[in-house]
C-alpha positions in Angstrom: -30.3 -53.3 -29.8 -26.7 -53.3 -28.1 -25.6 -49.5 -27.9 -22.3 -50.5 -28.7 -23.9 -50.7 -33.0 -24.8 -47.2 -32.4 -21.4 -45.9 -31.5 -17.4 -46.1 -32.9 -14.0 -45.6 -31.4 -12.5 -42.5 -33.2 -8.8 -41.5 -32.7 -7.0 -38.4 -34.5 -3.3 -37.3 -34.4 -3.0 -33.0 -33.8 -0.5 -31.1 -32.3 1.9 -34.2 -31.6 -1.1 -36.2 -29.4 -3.4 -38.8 -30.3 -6.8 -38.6 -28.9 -9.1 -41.4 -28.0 -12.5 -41.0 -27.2 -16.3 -42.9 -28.0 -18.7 -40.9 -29.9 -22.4 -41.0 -29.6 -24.4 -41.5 -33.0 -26.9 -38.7 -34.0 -28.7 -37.3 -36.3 -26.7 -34.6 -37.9 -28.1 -31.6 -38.8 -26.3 -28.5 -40.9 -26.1 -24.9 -39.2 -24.0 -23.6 -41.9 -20.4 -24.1 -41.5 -21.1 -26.8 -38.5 -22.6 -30.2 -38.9 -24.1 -30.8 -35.2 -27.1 -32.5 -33.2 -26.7 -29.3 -31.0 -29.1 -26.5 -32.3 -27.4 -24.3 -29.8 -24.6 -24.0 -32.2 -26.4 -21.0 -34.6 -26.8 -19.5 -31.8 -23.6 -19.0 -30.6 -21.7 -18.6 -34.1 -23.7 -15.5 -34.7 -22.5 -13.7 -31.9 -19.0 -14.2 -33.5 -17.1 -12.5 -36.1 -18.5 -13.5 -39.4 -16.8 -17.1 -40.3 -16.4 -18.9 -43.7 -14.6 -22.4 -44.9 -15.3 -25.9 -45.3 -17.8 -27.3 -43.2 -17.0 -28.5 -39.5 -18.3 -31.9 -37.5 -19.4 -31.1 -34.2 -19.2 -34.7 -31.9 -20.6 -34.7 -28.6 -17.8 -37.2 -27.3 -17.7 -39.3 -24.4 -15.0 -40.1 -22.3 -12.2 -37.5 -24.4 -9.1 -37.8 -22.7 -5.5 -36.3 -23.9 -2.1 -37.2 -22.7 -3.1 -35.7 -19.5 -6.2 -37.4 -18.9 -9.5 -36.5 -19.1 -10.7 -33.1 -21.1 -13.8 -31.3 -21.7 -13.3 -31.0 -26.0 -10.7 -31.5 -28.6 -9.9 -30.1 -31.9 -9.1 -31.9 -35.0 -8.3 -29.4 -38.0 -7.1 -32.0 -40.6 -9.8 -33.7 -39.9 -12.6 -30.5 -39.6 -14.0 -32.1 -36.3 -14.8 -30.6 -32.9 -15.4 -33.1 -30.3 -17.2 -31.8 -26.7 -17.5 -33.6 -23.5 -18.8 -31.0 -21.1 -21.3 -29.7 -19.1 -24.5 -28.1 -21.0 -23.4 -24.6 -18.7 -19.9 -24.7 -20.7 -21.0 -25.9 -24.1 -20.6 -22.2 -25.4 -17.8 -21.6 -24.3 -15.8 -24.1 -25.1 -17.0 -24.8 -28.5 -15.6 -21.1 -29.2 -12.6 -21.9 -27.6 -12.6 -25.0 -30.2 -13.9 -22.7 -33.3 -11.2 -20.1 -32.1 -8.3 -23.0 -32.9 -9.7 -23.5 -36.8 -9.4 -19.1 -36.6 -5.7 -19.0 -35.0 -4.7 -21.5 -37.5 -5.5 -19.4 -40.7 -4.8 -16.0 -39.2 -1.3 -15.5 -40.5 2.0 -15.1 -38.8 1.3 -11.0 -38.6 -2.0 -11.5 -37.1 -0.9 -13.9 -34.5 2.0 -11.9 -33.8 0.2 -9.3 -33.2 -2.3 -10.7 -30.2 1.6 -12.1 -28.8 2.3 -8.8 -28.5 -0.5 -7.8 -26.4 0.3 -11.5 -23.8 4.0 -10.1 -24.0 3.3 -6.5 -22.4 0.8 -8.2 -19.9 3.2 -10.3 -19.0 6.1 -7.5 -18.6 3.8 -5.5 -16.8 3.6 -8.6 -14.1 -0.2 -9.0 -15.0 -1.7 -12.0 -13.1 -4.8 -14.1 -14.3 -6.1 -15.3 -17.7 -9.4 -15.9 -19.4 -9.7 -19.6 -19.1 -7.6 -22.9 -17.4 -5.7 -23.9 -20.5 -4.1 -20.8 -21.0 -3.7 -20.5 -17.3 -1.2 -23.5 -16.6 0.5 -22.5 -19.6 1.1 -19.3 -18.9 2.0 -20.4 -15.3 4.5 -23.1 -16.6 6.7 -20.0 -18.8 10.1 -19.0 -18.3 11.9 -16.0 -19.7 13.6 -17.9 -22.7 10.4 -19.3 -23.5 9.2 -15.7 -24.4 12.2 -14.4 -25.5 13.1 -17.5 -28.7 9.1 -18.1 -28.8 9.5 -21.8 -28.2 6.6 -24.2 -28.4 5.9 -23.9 -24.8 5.0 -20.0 -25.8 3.4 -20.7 -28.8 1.1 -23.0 -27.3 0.3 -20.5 -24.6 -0.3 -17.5 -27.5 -2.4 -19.9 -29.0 -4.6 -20.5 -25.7 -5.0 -17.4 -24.4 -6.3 -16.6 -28.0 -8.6 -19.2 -27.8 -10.0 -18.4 -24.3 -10.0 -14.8 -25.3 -12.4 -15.5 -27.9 -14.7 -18.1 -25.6 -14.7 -14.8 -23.4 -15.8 -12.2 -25.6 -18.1 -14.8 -27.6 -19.3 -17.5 -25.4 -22.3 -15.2 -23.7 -20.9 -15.5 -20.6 -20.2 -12.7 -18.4 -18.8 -14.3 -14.9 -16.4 -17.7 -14.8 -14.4 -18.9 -12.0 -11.5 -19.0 -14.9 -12.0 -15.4 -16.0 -9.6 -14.1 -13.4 -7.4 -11.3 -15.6 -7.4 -7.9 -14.8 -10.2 -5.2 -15.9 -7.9 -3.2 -17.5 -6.3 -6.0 -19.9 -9.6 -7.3 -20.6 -10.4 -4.4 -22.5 -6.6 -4.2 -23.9 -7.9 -7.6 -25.3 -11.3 -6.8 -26.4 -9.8 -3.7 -28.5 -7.2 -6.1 -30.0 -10.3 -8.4 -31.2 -12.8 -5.4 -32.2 -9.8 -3.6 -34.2 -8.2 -6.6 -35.9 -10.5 -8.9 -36.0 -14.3 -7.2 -36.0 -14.3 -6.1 -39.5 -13.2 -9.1 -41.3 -14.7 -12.5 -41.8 -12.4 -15.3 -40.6 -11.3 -18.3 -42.3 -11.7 -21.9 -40.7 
């Protein structure tokens, strides 16, 4: 049978981009709040904060591509839909990173001010690195008025470095060419998480 019947174009419009991609028809199977092929997934979500909210797709997707070309996943919140096109090494970490999104969304403004906060000292006190690649080139690409009238530009980055933060603390994996901040505000970062965030179950 052509493979082409077994697959469909899907698109989605989120954060001003539309994404095009082909997914791969499975079986799905329910692990809770996640509809996925990937068994892996329990695994993972139990070594995060406890989660409730309508059930998410998980897609393993490929050929996902974003205005800037290729990308290893994407998230879709109107549409409660993950899709992933990496490596089987990454697949924990960057589905957090991709749960994390449904999280920042439904924190509220004081919450996500709050982790801000903790990128805006870092960032005053010259701190160099990050926790993952997309909150890296962000974070490269700010300029002081970008901070100061918390334009898109730092928004996005808060956003990211939130995201990779969690893949960090949840993905289960201790050593990444992409971890590259400092000890110090690592553990700045994993208070923020343990105090604000480790005693509540998170909406997504």
């Amino acid at each position: 049978m052509n493979a082409d019947k077994h697959s469909k174009v899907l698109s989605a419009f989120i954060g001003g981009q539309v994404f095009a991609c082909r997914a791969v028809s499975c079986c799905i199977v329910s692990t809770g709040l996640f509809l996925s092929q990937d068994p892996r997934i329990a695994a993972i979500v139990r070594r995060m904060p406890p989660l409730t909210g309508v059930p998410v797709r998980v897609d393993m997707v490929r050929g996902l591509r974003d205005r800037r070309g290729a990308v290893h996943a994407g998230s879709f919140l109107r549409e409660r839909r993950i899709a992933l096109d990496c490596a089987r090494a990454e697949f924990p970490r960057i589905f957090v990173h991709e749960v994390a999104h449904f999280i920042w969304l439904r924190l509220g403004n004081a919450v996500r001010f709050s982790y801000e906060d903790i990128v805006r000292a870092e960032l005053a006190a010259r701190a160099s690195g990050e926790l993952g690649w997309s909150a890296q080139w962000r974070k490269d690409a700010l300029r002081a008025e970008d901070i100061a009238g918390r334009t898109r530009r730092w928004r996005e980055y808060g956003c990211e470095s939130f995201c990779d933060t969690a893949a960090w603390l949840y993905g289960g994996i201790e050593r990444h060419e992409e971890f590259t901040l400092g000890a110090a505000w690592r553990r700045r970062r994993r208070t923020w998480f343990a105090e604000v965030l480790g005693n509540r179950t998170l909406s997504i």
